[in-house]
MIKE-235866 format. One record per residue (C-alpha): residue in one letter; y, x, z. Coordinates in steps of 0.25 Angstrom, whole numbers, plus 5000, padded with zeros to 4 digits. Layout:
<rs>
aYXZ...
</rs>
This chain:
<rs>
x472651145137x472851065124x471851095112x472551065098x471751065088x471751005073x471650855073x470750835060x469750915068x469950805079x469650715070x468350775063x467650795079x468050645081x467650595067x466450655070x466350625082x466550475077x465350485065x464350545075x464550415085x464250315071x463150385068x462550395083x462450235080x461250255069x460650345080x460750235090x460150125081x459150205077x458650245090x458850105097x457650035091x456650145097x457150135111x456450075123x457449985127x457749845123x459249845119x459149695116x460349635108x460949765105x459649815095x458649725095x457549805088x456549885094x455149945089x454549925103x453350015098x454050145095x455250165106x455550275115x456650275127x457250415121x457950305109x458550235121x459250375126x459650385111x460150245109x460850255123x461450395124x462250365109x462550205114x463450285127x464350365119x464450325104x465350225103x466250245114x466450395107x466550325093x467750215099x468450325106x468350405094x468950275087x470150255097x470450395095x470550395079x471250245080x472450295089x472550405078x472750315069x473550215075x474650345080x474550415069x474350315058x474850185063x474250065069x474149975057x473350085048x472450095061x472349945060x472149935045x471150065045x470349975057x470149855047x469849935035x468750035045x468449945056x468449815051x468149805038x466949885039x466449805049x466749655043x465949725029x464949805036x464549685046x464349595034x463749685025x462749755035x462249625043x461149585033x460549725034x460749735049x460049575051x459049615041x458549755049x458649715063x457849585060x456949665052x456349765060x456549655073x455549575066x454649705061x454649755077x454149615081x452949615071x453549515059x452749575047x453649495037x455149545045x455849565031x455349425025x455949365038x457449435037x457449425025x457249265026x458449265036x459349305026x459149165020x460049115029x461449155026x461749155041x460949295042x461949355033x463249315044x463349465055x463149385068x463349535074x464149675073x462849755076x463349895074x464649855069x465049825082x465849955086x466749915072x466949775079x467349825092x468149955086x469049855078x469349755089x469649885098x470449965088x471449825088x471549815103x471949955104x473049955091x473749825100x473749925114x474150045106x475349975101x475749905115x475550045122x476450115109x477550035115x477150105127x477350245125x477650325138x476350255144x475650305130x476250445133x475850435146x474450405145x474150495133x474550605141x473750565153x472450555142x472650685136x472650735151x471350675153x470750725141x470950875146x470050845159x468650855155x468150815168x469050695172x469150625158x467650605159x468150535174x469150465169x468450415155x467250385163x468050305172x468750235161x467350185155x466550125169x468050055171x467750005158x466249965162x466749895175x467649815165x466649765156x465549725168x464449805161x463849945160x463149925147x463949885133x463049855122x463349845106x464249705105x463649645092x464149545093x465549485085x466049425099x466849545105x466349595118x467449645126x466549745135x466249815121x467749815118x468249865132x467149965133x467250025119x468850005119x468950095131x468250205123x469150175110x470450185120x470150315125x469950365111x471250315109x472050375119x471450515115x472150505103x473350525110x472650655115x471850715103x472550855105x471750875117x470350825109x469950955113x469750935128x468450845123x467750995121x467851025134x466451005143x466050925127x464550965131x464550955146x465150795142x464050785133x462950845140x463350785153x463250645147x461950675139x461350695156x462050575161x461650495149x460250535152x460250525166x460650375165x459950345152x458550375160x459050315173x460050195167x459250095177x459550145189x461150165187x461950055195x463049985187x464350075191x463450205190x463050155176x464350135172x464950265177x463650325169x463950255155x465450305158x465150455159x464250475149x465050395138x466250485140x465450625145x464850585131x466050555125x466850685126x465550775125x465350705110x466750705106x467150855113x465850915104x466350845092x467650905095x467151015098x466251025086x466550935075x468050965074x468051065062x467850985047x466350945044x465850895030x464750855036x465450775048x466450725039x465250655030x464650595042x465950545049x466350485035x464750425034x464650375049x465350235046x464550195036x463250275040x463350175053x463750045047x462650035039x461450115047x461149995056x460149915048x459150035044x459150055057x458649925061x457749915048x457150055048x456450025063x455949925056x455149995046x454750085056x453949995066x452650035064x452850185061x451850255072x452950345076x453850365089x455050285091x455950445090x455350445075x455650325072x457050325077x457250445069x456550375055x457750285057x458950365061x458650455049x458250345038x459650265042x460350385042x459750445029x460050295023x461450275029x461950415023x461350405009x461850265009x463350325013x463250435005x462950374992x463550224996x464750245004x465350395005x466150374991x465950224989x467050114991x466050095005x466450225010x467950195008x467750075014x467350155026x468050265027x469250235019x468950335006x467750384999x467150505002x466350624993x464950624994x464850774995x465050845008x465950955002x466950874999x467150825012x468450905015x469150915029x470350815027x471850865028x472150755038x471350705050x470450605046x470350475057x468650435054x468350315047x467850205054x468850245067x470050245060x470350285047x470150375035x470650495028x471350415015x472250335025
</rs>
């Protein structure tokens, strides 16, 4: 049976949806300098004095599903817009949300970011005088050039992944019986609780056995790497396609917390046991739990989150920039906690909350109704949460597609 329901409400659960992934990013880097495990390129600091391998199950757990939810999520609201808007606004909302942002943001945030990673590298090392060296860096105008994304990566790839996908929508739009043809088969699928896990699963360790690898880490650097395209472009397709389907949105309620509570287990049980795993029983592993994660989160969002919230509305609209800008305090702040006698929970905790409290005040006063918030999100916003009203028409979420003044 079909369930229809109001499509604003589809677009509060996913926006939601779509906020809460961002902000899962300042868990993550928050948590990652306090693990036991050396993640080498990908973060190079670590206060080897204070760690504990319960960060690792945090840093791992969010590393699964995050931004394969947040690119499907963004292949959803970018067919939205390319059906019912048209391709050239998708394209010239991409550039002014995408890559704009990226190009400014890069440019604007790479001081800071240099500056706190090599900060508190120096301070865990022992270098008493780590400011007066950084500091001395910035003599040479070379330390001012980005060499890497760091965070800004997923805008990198989102934009490049965005373009592919416009060139195939408008070959395959001169297609349309097989277009028909396969959105009916998809909406098919979606109804079967059981087999789309199968056959989504199925589609991700094909995708694996195509890149060679069972592990994908963040791609920093400016040199595209095509494991990193197929893998998350793959997740960005799917999201796609269920536009065709967002009638039957849903069908994602059903078994939400079995999906969830079945991935927490497996997660777990190869999270403690990851060493023993073969490569093919690794992959089908990492497969299931993305998607058993995938529609546990997004069915409870639906579920839960598709009424109006002020409250949701306020973080959705925050989450770009809150996540832009949280990376450098939490590289610096490790470093003022190094030699705080505490366990490595507390501290991980001293620097979620301190970044978060800094990124929001910052947003609040600095961005929500400031020319920076409009450069964002496409308008300014009030700062009072009353005034936050449920929108006549759906909104598609900044960041992932476009804004409500378009």
């Amino acid at each position: 049976m079909k369930i229809q329901a109001h499509k604003t409400e589809r677009l509060h659960s996913l926006d939601s949806l779509r906020a809460i992934m961002m902000l899962l990013g300042l868990v993550l880097h928050a948590a990652i300098t306090y693990g036991s495990i050396n993640y080498g390129g990908l973060w190079s600091l670590k206060d080897s004095n204070t760690t504990h391998i319960s960060n690792d199950f945090i840093v791992f757990f969010i590393h699964y599903f995050r931004m394969p939810t947040f690119f499907l999520v963004s292949g959803f609201f970018g067919a939205m817009l390319f059906y019912e808007r048209s391709p050239m606004k998708m394209l010239k909302n991409r550039v002014e949300r995408i890559v704009l942002p990226f190009v400014v943001f890069l440019i604007l945030l790479w001081p800071f970011i240099y500056f706190s990673f090599e900060y508190s590298g120096l301070i865990f090392g022992g270098n008493l005088d780590a400011k007066g060296v950084v500091l001395a860096n910035f003599s040479e105008f070379k330390t001012w050039i980005p060499t890497w994304t760091f965070h800004l990566w997923f805008l990198y790839y989102l934009a490049m992944i965005t373009f592919v996908t416009v060139l195939l929508a408008l070959v395959l739009k001169r297609i349309p019986r097989l277009g028909s043809y396969f959105s009916k088969s998809f909406s098919w699928l979606i109804q079967q609780p059981v087999l789309r896990i199968l056959i989504f699963t199925g589609i991700t360790v094909l995708t694996y056995f195509m890149m060679g690898t069972a592990w994908l880490g963040d791609p920093f650097s400016f040199i595209p790497k095509l494991n990193t395209f197929i893998f998350y472009g793959s997740f960005y397709s799917i999201g796609w396609v269920l536009f065709k389907s967002k009638h039957l949105l849903d069908a994602f309620k059903k078994y939400d917390w079995l999906n969830l509570i079945l991935g927490i287990i497996l997660f777990s049980i190869y999270f403690y046991n990851r060493f023993t795993f073969g490569y093919e029983a690794e992959i089908f592993m990492k497969s299931i739990i993305v998607w058993l994660l995938i529609f546990g989160f997004t069915g409870l969002f639906i579920r839960y989150g598709s009424k109006h919230s002020a409250r949701m509305r306020y973080l959705s609209d925050s989450s770009y920039w809150v996540y832009l800008v949280h990376l450098p305090f939490t590289a610096f702040i490790p470093g003022l906690l190094a030699d705080w006698p505490i366990p490595s929970t507390l501290k991980f905790l001293v620097v979620l909350i301190s970044t978060t409290i800094i990124c929001y005040v910052s947003y609040h006063y600095l961005v929500r109704a400031t020319f920076i918030g409009a450069f964002l999100n496409g308008r300014k916003y009030s700062r009072k949460l009353d005034d936050i009203k449920p929108l006549e028409k759906p909104v598609i979420p900044n960041m992932t597609l476009v804004t409500d003044n378009k």
